[in-house]
N, C-alpha and C positions, 0 to 999 in steps of 0.2 A: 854143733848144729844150732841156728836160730828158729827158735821156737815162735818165733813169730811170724807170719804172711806176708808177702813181702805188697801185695794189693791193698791191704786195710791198715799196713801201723803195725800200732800194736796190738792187735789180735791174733789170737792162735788161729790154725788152719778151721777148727772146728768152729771156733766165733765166726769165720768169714764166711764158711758154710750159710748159717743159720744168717745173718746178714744178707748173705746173696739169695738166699729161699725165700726170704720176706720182701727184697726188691726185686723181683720175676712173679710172686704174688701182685703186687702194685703194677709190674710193668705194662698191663692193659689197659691201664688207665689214658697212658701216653705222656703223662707230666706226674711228678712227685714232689711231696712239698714235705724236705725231710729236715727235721730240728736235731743236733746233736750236743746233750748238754755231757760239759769234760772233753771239749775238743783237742787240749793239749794243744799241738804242733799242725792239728788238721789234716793229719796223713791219713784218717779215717775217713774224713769229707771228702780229701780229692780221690780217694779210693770209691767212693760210693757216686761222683762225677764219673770217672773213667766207666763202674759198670755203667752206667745211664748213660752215657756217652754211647758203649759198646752196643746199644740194644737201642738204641734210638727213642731214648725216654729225656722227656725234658728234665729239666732238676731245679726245684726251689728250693739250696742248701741255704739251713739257716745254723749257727754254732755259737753256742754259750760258754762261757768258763768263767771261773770266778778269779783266775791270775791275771792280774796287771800286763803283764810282760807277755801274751798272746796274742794283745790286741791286733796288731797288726800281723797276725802269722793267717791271714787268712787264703784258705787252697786253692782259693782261684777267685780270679778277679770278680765275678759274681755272685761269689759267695756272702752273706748275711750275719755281720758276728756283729754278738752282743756281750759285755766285760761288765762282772759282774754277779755275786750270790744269785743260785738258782733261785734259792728260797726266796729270795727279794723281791727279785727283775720280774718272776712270773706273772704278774699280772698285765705286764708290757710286751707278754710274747700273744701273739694271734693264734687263734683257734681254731685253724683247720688245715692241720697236719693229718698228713697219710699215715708217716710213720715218726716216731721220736725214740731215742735209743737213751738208757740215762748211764752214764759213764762217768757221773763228776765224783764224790766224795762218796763213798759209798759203808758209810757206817751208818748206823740203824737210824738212826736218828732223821739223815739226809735222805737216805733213799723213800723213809715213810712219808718226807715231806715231796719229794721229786715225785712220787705215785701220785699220794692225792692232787697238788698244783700242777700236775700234766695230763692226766690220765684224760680226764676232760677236753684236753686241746689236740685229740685225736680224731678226727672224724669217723663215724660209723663206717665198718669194714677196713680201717686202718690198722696199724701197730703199734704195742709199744714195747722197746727191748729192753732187755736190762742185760749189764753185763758185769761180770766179774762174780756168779754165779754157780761157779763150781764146788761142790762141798770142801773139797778140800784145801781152798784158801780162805775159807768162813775164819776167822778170827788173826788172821793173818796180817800184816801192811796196815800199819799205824798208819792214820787219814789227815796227817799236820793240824788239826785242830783238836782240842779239849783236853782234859787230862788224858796219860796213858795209863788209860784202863781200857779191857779188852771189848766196850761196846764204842771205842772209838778207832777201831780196828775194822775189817772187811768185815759185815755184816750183814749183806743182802739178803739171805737166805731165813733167819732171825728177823728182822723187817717182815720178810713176808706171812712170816707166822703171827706174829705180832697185830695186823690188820686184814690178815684171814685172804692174804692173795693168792688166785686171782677172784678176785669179787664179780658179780653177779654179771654179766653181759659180756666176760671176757675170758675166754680159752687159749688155754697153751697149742700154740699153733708148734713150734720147734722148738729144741732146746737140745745141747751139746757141749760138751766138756773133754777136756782131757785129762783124766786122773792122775797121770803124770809131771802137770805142769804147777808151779806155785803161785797161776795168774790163770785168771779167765773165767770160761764157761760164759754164755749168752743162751738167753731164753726170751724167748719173743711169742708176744701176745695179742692176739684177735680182736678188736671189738667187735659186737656184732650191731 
């Protein structure tokens, strides 16, 4: 069985849930201006295209990664990609995202800096997701950078203790896992 969706990538059914609940929240707006940093392959982006497609919302996809060799993998001709360290580029990414999902490098270290350098480029009543949140891959999947030691491993969960998330004007809107899997969980967050 693939444990992955076959609409968003690599996501389990449960992330694409929590995904598709936070773009059906946005979808009144009429147009979405969605940043996805760890776009990989982009099977994410034209997944989150296809729903806005389906539901007749516009879509300003914009996709970060820090690999070389994605540059050109972008989902669809109008799509927005930027090559490149999160932690770097961010002050070159625009500030008025509906929603931002962070999926790049996800040991403690990245994810405390994807929080603070995005959290901001959200606009009031937007989102911001995080993925690979499941407890049960918290220390899991060495993250190709630093020594191997285990704060360079899945760590998001750790991160968010760490800077006491979610901080002040932002609530856990959804949040899904499947205890069975040794990838995933997504948790998506409200600004108000």
């Amino acid at each position: 069985m693939n444990p992955f969706c076959e609409r968003f990538g690599l996501l389990s059914e449960q992330d694409a849930q929590v995904l598709e609940a936070t773009l059906a929240e946005l979808a009144p707006l009429g147009k979405i201006k969605f940043l996805e940093i760890g776009m990989y392959q982009g099977r994410t982006g034209l997944g989150v295209k296809n729903w806005c497609d389906a539901h007749g919302v516009a879509l300003d996809w914009w996709g970060l990664d820090s690999q070389r060799d994605t540059a050109a993998v972008a989902p669809f001709p109008e799509a927005t990609i930027r090559v490149g360290p999160s932690e770097e580029i961010y002050p070159d990414i625009p500030n008025d995202f509906n929603a931002i999902i962070i999926d790049g490098c996800h040991c403690r270290n990245h994810v405390i800096l994807d929080t603070y350098n995005y959290m901001s480029k959200v606009l009031p009543g937007g989102f911001l997701l995080f993925h690979d949140t499941g407890p049960a891959i918290q220390g899991n999947d060495y993250q190709l950078h630093g020594p191997r030691i285990p704060e360079f491993h899945i760590r998001t969960l750790d991160a968010f203790a760490m800077i006491g998330w979610p901080h002040p004007g932002w609530t856990l809107f959804l949040e899904k896992f499947d205890a069975s899997l040794p990838f995933g969980g997504m948790q998506s967050y409200r600004r108000a």
